[in-house]
C-alpha positions as CSV (number, residue, x, y, z in Angstrom):
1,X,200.0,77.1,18.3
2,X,197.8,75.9,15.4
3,X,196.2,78.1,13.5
4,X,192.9,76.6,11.3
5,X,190.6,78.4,9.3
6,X,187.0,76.8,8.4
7,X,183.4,77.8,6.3
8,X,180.8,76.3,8.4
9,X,177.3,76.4,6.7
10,X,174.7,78.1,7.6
11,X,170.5,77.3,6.5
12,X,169.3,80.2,5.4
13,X,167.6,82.6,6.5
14,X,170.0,83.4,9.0
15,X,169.8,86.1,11.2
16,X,173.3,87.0,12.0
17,X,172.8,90.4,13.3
18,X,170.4,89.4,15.6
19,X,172.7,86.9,17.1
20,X,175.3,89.6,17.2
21,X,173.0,92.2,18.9
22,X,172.1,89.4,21.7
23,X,175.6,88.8,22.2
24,X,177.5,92.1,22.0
25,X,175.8,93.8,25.4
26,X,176.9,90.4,27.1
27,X,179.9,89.9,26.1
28,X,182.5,89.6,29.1
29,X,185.1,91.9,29.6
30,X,188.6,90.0,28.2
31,X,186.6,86.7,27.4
32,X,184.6,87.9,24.2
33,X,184.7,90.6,22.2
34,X,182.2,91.4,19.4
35,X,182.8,93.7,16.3
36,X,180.1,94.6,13.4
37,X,180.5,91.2,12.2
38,X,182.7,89.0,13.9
39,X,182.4,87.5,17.5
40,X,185.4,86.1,18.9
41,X,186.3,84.8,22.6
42,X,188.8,82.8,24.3
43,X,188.2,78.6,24.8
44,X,189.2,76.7,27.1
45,X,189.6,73.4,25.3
46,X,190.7,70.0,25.9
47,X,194.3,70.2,25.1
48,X,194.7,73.9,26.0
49,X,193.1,77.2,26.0
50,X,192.2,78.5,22.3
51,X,191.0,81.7,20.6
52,X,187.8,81.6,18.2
53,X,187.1,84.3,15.5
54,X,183.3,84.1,13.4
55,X,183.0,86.5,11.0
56,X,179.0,85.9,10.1
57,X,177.9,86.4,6.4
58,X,174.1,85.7,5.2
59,X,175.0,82.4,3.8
60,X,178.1,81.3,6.0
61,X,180.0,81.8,9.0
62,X,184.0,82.2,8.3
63,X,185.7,80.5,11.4
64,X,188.7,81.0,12.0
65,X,191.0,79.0,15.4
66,X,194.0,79.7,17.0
67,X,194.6,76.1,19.1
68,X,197.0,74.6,21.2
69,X,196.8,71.7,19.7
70,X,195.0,70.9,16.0
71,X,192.7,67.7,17.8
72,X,191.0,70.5,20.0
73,X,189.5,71.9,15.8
74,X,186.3,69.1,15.6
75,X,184.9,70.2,19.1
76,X,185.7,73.8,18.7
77,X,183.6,74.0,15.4
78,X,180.8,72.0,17.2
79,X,180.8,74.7,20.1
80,X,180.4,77.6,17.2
81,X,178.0,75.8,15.5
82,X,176.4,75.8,18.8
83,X,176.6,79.1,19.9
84,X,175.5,80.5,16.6
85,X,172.6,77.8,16.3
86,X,173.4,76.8,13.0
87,X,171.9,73.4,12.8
88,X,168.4,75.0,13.1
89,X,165.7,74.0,10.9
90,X,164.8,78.4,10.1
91,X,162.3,77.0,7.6
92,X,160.3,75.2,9.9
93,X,160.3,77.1,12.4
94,X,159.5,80.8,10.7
95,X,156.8,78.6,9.1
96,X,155.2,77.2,12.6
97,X,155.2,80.7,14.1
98,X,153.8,82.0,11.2
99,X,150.8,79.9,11.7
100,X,149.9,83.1,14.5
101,X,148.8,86.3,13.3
102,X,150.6,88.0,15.9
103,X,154.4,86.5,15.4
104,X,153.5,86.6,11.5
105,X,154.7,90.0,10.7
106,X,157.4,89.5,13.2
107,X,158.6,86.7,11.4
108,X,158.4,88.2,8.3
109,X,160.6,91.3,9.9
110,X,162.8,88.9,11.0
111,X,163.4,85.7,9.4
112,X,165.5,82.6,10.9
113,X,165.6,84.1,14.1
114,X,168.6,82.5,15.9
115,X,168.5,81.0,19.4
116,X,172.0,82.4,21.1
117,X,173.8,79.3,22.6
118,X,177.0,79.1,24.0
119,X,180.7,77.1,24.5
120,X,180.4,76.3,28.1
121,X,177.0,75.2,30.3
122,X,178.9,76.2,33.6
123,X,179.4,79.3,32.5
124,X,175.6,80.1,31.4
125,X,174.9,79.0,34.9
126,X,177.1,81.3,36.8
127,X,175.8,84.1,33.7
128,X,172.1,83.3,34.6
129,X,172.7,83.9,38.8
130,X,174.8,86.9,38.3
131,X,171.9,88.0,35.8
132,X,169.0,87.9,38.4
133,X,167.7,90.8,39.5
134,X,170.4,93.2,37.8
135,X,171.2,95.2,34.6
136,X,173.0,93.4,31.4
137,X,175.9,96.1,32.0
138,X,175.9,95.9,35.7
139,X,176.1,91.7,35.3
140,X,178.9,91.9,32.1
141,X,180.5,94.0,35.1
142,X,180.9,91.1,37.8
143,X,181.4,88.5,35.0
144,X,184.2,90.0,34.2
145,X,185.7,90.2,37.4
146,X,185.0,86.8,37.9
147,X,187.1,85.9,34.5
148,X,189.9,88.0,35.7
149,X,190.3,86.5,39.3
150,X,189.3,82.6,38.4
151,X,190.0,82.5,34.5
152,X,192.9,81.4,33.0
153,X,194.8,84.2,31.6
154,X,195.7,83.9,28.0
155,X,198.7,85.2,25.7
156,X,197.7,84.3,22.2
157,X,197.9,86.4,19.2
158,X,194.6,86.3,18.1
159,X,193.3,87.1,21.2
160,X,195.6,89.8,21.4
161,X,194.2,91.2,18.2
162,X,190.6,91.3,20.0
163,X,191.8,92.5,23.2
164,X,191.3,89.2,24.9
165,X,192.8,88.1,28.2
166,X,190.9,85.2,29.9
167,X,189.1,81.8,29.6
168,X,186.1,82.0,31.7
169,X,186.5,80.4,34.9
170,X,186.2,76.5,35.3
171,X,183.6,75.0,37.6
172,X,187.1,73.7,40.0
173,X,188.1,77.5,40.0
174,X,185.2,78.4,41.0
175,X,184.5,76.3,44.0
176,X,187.5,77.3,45.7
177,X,186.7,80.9,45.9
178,X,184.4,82.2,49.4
179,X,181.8,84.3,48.4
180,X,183.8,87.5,49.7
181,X,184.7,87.5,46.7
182,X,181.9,88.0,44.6
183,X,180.3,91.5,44.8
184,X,177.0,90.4,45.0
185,X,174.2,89.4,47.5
186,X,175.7,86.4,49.7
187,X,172.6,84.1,48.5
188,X,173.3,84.6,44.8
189,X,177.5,83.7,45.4
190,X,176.5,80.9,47.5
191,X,174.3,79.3,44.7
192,X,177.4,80.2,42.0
193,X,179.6,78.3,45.1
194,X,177.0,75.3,44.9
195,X,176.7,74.7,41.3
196,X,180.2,74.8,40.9
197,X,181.1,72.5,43.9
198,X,178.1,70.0,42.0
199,X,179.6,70.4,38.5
200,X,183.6,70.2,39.8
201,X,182.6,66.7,42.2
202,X,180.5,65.2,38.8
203,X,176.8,65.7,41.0
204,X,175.6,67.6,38.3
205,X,176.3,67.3,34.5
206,X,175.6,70.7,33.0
207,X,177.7,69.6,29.3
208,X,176.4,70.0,26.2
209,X,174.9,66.2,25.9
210,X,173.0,66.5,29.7
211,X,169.9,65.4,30.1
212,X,168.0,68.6,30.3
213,X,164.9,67.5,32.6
214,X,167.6,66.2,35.0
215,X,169.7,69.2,34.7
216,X,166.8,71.6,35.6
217,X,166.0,69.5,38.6
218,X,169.5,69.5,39.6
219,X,169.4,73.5,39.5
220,X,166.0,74.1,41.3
221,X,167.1,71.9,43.9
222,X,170.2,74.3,44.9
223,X,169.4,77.6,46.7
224,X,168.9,80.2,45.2
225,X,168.0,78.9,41.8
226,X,164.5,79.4,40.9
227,X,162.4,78.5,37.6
228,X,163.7,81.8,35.7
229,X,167.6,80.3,35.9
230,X,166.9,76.7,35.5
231,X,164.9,77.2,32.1
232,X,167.1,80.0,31.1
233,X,170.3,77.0,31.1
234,X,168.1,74.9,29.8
235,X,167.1,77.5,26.7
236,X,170.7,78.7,26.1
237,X,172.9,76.2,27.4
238,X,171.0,73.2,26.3
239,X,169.7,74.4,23.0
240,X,166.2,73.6,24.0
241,X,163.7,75.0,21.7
242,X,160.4,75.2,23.6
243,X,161.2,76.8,26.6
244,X,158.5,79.9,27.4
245,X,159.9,81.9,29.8
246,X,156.5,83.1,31.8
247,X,158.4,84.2,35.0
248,X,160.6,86.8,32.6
249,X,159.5,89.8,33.5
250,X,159.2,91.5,30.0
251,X,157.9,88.8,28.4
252,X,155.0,88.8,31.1
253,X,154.5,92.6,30.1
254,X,154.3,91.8,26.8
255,X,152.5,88.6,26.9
256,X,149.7,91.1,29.0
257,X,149.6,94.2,26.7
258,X,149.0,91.4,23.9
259,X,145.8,89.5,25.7
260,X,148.2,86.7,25.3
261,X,147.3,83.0,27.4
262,X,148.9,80.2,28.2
263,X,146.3,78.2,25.5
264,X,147.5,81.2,22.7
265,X,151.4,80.2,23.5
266,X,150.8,76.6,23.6
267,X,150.0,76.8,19.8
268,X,154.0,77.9,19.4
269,X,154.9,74.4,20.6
270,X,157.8,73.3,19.7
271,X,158.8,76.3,19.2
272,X,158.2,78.7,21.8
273,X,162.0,79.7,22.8
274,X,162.3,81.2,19.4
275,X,159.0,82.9,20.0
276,X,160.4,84.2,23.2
277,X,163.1,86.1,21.0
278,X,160.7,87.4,18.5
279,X,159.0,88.7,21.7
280,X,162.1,90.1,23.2
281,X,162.5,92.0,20.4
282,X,159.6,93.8,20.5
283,X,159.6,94.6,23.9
């Protein structure tokens, strides 16, 4: 095993603990663990499975990689970079929301807000299905399950040091299991059986460099995936930063208690996904 450590830079502001507060409820069971200032989670890389530690400061992020083989270190920092949205223009974007009276103060509160991204699109796929219709604990519940029966068990110091265990399952794992194995509704394991058998025959390209129009259609046109899961990948997994999730339930609630129309939100174009947060937050 290699082990590398690397600063990556951050643009301040940089809301780290925000990041961390997303990510800490959701973090899967064996896969990810997340301390008062560190995340750190188990990859599954080209050359091998591999162990990421971020420690997050105000003004960097300390990375630190356990690999199975040192040419796996470029894409791993581009993943963490990526699930910490570190190549976000803050400045801009506190400024544009700003413009509104009611995300001003909520900007001010909460500067460089942070949109939560992630390592693997197949994974935010199978996270957003399991995610429908039930509790963050009760989904961290059957992701974990799923790590443990179709991940690939790990043995590496570092992740011993976190407590981890697993890789998240691959797409091919995936779409050999029946959904009597899932314990969930039969419609929601057959779409996580459909998107994986898409993703594992090359149908449908959920990587980090898809197209994210034709990745959304690709979604919506399997069962069970409706607008809420398609533009929740498309937000997370594809680092798009104008997505408005209207069908979210609490942001409907809070979009209502505010008087808040679809001509108010357009005004946060480009931007609306990080408005989204700033709403989330609130509610």
């Amino acid at each position: 095993m290699e082990a590398v450590e690397v600063e990556l830079e951050v643009r301040p502001p940089f809301d780290g603990d925000g990041l961390l507060a997303w990510l800490r409820p959701r973090a899967i069971e064996g896969v990810e663990a997340v301390g008062d200032r560190t995340y750190a989670r188990v990859l599954a890389l080209p050359h091998g499975p591999a162990v990421m530690e971020l420690t997050l400061h105000a003004d960097r992020v300390a990375a630190r990689y356990e690999l199975t083989d040192p040419g796996d270190v470029d894409l791993a920092v581009r993943l963490s970079r990526r699930l910490l949205d570190l190549d976000a223009d803050p400045e801009a974007i506190d400024a544009a929301l700003s413009a509104d009276p009611l995300l001003a103060h909520l900007v001010d509160k909460v500067p460089g807000i942070r949109l939560p991204g992630q390592v693997d699109g197949f994974e935010v796929a199978v996270r957003a299905i399991v995610g429908q219709q039930v509790s963050v604990a009760g989904a961290r519940t059957i992701l974990g399950r799923i790590a443990r029966s179709r991940g690939i068990e790990v043995d590496l110091p570092l992740a011993r040091a976190h407590g981890l265990t697993h890789a998240f399952a691959t797409a091919e794992s995936l779409a050999e299991a029946v959904p009597e194995e899932f314990a969930m509704p039969r419609g929601r394991a057959g779409a996580i059986l459909s998107v994986a058998h898409a993703v594992a025959t090359g149908d449908l390209d959920l990587g980090p460099d898809a197209d994210r129009a034709a990745a959304r259609h690709g979604l919506l046109a399997i069962r069970g995936i409706g607008p809420w899961t398609a533009d929740y990948f498309t937000m997370r997994a594809l680092g798009h930063p104008d997505v408005l999730l209207d069908t979210d339930l609490v942001l409907r609630r809070v979009l209502a208690r505010e008087g808040l129309d679809r001509t108010r939100t357009d005004r946060w174009r480009p931007w609306r996904s990080y408005a989204s947060l700033h709403l989330w937050r609130i509610a």
